[in-house]
N, C-alpha and C positions, 0 to 999 in steps of 0.2 A: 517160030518162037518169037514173041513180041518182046523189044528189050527198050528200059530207061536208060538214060543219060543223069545219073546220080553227080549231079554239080559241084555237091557241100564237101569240101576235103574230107570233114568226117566221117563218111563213109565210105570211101578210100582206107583210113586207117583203122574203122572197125575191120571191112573185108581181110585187109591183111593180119589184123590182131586174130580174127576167125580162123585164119588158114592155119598158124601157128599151131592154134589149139584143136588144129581139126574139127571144128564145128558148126555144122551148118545153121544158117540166121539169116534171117529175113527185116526187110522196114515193112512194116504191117500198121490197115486198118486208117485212122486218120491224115498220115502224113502224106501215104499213096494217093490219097483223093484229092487231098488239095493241092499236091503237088500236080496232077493231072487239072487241075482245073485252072490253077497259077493264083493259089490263095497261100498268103504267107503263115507261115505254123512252123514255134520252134517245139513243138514239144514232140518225139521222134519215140516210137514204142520197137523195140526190136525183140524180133523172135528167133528163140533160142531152140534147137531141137535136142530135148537131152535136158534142159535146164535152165533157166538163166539168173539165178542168183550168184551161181560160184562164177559163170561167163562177167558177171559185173565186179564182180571184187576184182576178177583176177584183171581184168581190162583196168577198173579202175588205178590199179596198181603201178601198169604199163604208163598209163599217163603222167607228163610231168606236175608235179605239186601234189600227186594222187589225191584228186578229189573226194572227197569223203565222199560212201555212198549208204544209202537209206536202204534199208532190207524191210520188205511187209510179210513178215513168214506165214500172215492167213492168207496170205493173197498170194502166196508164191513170186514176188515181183521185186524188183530192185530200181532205185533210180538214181541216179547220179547228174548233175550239171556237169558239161562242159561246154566253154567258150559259151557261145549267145544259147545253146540246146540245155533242155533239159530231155535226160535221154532215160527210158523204163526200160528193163529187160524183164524177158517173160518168158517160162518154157513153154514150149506147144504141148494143149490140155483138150482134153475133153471133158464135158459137163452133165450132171443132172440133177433135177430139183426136186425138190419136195413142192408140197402142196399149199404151204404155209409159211413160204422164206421164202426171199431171190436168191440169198446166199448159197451157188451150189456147192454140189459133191463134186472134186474136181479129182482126174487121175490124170496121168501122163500118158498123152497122146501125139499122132501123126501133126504135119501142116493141114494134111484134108480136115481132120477133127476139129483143128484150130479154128480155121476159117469159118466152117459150120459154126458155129457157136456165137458168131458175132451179128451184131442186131442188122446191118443192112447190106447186101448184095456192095454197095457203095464203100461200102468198110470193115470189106472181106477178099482185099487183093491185097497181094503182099509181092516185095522185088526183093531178088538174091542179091545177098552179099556174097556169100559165099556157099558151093563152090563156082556158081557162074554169074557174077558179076553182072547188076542191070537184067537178068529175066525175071518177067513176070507172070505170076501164080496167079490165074481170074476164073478160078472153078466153078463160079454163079454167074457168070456174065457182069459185073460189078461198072467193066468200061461201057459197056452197052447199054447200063441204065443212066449211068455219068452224062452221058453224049443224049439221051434219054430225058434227062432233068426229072429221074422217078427213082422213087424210096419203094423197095420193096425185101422183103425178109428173105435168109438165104434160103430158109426150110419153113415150113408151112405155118403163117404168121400166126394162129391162133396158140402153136406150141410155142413158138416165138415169146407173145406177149404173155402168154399166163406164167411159162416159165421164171420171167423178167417181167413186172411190170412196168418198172421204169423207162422200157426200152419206148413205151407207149408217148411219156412226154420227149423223151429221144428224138424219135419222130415228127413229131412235131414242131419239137427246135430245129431240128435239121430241115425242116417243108421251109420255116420260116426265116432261117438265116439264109438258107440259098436258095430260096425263094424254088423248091421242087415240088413235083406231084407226089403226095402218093399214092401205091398204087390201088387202085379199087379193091382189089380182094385184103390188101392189109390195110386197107381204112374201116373196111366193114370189121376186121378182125379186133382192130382197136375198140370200136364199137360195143363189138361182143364181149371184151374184156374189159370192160371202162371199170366195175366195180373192184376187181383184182388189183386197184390202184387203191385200197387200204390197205394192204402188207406194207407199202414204202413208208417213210416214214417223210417229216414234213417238212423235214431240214433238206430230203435228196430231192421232193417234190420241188421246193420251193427255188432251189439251184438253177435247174433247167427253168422253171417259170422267170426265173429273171434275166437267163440267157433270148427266151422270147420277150421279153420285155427290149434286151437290146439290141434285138435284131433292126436290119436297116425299117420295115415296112413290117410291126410288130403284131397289126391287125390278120395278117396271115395265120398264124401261129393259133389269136384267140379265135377267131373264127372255127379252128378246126377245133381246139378242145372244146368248143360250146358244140358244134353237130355232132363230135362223137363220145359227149356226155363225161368227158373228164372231168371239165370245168364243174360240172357240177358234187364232183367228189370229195373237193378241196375248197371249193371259195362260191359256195351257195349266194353270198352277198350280191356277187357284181351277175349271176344268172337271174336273180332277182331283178335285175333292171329292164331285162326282157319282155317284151309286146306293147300293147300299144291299144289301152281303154277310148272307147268314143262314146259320150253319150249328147244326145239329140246334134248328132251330126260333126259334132266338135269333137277331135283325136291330137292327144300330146305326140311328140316326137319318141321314135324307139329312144330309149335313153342308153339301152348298151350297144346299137351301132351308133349311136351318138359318141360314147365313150370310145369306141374305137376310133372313131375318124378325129376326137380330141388327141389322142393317143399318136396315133400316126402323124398329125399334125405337127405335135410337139416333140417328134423323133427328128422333125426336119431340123429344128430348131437346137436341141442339145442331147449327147448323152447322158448325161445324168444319168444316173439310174433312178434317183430318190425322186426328183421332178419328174419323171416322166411315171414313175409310182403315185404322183399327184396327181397325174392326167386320169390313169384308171380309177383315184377314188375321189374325184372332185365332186362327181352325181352322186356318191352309191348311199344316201343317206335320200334320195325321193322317192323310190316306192313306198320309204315309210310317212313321206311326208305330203303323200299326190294329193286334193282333193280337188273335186266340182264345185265351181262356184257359179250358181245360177248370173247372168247377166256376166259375167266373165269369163267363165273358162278355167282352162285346169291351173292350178296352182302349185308350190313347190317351197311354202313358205318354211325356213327353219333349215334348210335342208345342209346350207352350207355349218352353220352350228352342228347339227345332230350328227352330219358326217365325220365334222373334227375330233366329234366325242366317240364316234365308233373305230379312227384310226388304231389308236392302241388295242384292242379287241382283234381286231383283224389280223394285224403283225404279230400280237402274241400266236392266234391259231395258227398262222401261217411260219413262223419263227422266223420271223423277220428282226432284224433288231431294235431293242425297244429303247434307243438311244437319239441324239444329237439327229439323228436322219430321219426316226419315227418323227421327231418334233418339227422337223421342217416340214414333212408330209402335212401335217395334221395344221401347221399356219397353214399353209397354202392351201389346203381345202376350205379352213375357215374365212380365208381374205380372198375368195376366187372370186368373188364375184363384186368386189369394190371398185379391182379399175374401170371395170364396165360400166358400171353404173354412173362413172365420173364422163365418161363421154358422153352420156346424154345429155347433158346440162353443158352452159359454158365454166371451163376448166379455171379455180381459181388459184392463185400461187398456196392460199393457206389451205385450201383439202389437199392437195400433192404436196403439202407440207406435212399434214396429220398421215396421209396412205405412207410416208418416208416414215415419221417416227414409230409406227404401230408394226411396220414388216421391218424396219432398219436393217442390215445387210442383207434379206435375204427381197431386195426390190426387185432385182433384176430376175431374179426364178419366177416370182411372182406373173412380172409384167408377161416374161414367155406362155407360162400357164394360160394365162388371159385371150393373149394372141393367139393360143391354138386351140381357145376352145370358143371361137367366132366361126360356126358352121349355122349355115341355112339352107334349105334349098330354092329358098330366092336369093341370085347373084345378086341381084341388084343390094338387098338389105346386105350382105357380107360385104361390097364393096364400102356402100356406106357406115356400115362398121368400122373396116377397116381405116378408111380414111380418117377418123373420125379416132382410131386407139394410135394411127402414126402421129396425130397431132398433140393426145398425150403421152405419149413414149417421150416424145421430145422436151417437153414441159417436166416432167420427173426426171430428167437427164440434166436438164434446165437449171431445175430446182434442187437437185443433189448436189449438184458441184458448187454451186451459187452459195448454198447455205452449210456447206460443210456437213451435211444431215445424215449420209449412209450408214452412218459408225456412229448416229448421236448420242451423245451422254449432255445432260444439264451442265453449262458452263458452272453451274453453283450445285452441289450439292446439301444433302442434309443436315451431314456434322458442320460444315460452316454456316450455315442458319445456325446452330444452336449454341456453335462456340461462339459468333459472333452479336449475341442477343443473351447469352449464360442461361438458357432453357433447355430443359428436357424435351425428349422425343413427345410428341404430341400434337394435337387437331393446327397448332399455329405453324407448326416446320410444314406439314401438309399444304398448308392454304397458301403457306410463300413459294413452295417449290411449284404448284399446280400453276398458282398467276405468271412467274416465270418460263414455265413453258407452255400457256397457252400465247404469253404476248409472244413467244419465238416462232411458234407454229401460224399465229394470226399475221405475222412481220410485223408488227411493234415495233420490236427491237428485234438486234439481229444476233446469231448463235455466238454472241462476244460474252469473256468473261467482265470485262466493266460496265456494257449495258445491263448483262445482268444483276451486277452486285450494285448497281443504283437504285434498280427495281428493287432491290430483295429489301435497301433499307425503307424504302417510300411506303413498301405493303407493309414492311413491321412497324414502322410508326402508324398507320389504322389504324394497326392492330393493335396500338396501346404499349410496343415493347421499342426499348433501346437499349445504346448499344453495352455489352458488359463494360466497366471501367478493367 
């Protein structure tokens, strides 16, 4: 009999709260796994044989300050905080589904049912609390796939996935956060069941797609939903970016393992979630925008525009939210290609003055963006790249601090144009406020409020106005 060493006091004082009430209870499924792998997880699922809604109140009860606890009565499940944990209780069930819902028919069953029921061999062991303390319950070999580095289903993957199909991007998060195989027969199973990924809905899709998103090396994850035809259930956009037109000898770059290696790129770089949702949709506006141009080659013209305009579309199908982070995505798509384009030429203070006021705080996601999507397969051209965006990194670093710019607002605004000239809003508060911030942006003058209000009287005398009495 294989026994853990359960470290966290709190399960010391479940096992003994269990013994109380005579009930036997297990730590099940995620905590088991990462605890054998030595990955930190407070969220602890305990099982209950007999029940574990009334196991949580009454526990909850026992504790000091009695934690309030949350009852899910469709789901049969309880959960309660305590100390750094948040701890689920659950009684041991068995399942079956219809043909049209993941949501099963659940009845009250053994730990063997229990286990059966859960998506991977990996997070289907469970350790006693109680009545013996530290043994482990591994009825699928779950350590042996562990030590394995392989994802495979306790019972036969294709009832597996059709049952669940979410279990499908499950899988896939799980290949690409901890970087596992899976196994051949449940890859193909995925496969066969890619279209059974229209019963979930877009909200649960989209959850796990962004736990691939931030996984360490995220290109794992898409790679497998594009060969086993997920990807294409859910976000036809960025499949679209796939292959690779040659005519008379000349072939563009795949643009979706391009976007990957942007992707992965820019994981080194930040977690974000929303910036690194920019890596994926920086391209995905050129297959509508590819053409051949004789004596040149392929082209991509518009693309950065047409992609900013398809950001919202996308997030809406995908439910993503269509807020403050949708809008960063959708700069950052639209300005991807500006810092680049500053490195070919010599860097002057006033374009890294206009790239500062056109992105204003959000420079520095931008500049990232930029940096992780300098991929060639000539090192030589990426080195020269690169040396070439470290020179203005620095120069935008330069010029932010220098000029006060990250945060710019016009030292003058509009209402004082027009309190201090007694004019209504119109074409003349326009033309003072624009000359003042192109001289700030050209270094004329500098982002002070009395170089500006000299300007602002020198343009409205041109202009034929002075000052109100």
């Amino acid at each position: 009999m294989k026994t853990y060493v359960l470290q966290e006091p709190i399960f010391q004082t479940l096992a003994d709260f269990a013994r109380k009430q005579e009930s036997e209870c297990y730590v099940v499924g995620g905590y088991v796994r990462d605890l054998v792998l030595g990955r930190p997880n407070k969220d602890i699922d305990i099982l209950v044989i007999g029940g574990g809604i009334d196991f949580a109140r009454a526990f909850g009860a026992s504790l000091p300050g009695k934690p309030y606890v949350t009852v899910y009565k469709n789901y049969g499940t309880a959960r309660l905080p305590y100390q750094d944990f948040e701890l689920e209780f659950v009684g041991a069930r068995k399942e079956s589904y219809r043909s049209d819902s993941r949501n099963p028919l659940v009845e009250d069953g053994t730990l063997e049912d229990d286990l059966n029921r859960r998506d991977f061999t990996i997070n289907a062991m469970a350790i006693q609390l109680y009545p013996e303390f530290g043994k482990l319950s591994d009825l699928h070999n779950g350590m042996q796939d562990l030590e394995a580095r392989r994802l495979v289903t306790p019972l036969e993957p294709n009832i597996t996935f059709s049952d669940d199909p979410l279990r499908m991007m499950r899988a896939v998060r799980f290949a690409s956060q901890l970087q596992f195989d899976i196994d051949p027969a449940t890859l193909a199973a995925i496969s066969a069941n890619a279209d059974r990924l229209s019963i979930i809905s877009r909200e649960r899709i989209s959850d796990e797609l962004n736990k691939i998103i931030l996984s360490k090396k995220p290109s794992i994850g898409f790679r497998l939903l594009f060969d086993t035809k997920l990807l294409h259930q859910f976000f036809p956009d960025m499949v679209a970016l796939h292959g690779v037109q040659t005519i008379h000898g000349r072939s563009h770059k795949d643009n979706f393992y391009h976007t990957l290696q942007v992707l992965d790129n820019i994981a080194l770089y930040t977690d974000d979630l929303w910036v690194r949702w920019s890596a994926i949709l920086h391209d995905i506006a050129k297959p509508q925008t590819q053409r051949y141009e004789e004596g040149h080659g392929w082209t991509f013209h518009g693309h950065e525009d047409l992609g900013a305009r398809m950001v919202p579309r996308i997030f809406r199908e995908l439910k993503l939210p269509l807020n403050e982070k949708m809008r960063l995505v959708q700069k950052l798509v639209k300005l991807h290609l500006r810092p680049i384009a500053l490195t070919k030429s010599v860097v002057t203070d006033s374009a890294v003055r206009r790239l500062i006021f056109e992105v204003g705080e959000d420079i520095d996601n931008l500049m990232t963006l930029c940096k992780a999507d300098i991929t060639s397969k000539n090192e030589s051209k990426v080195r020269l790249y690169r040396k070439n965006f470290i020179i203005l990194e620095g120069k935008v670093q330069e010029v932010a601090e220098s000029d006060r710019l990250r945060m710019w607002q016009p030292p003058v605004g509009g209402q004082e144009i027009m309190d201090y000239f007694g004019i209504p809003a119109g074409k003349e508060v326009g033309i003072i406020k624009n000359e003042i911030r192109q001289a700030i942006l050209d270094g004329i003058i500098e982002n002070e409020r009395e170089q500006a209000l000299k300007l602002m009287i020198e343009k409205g005398q041109k202009l034929g106005l002075t000052r109100k009495v």
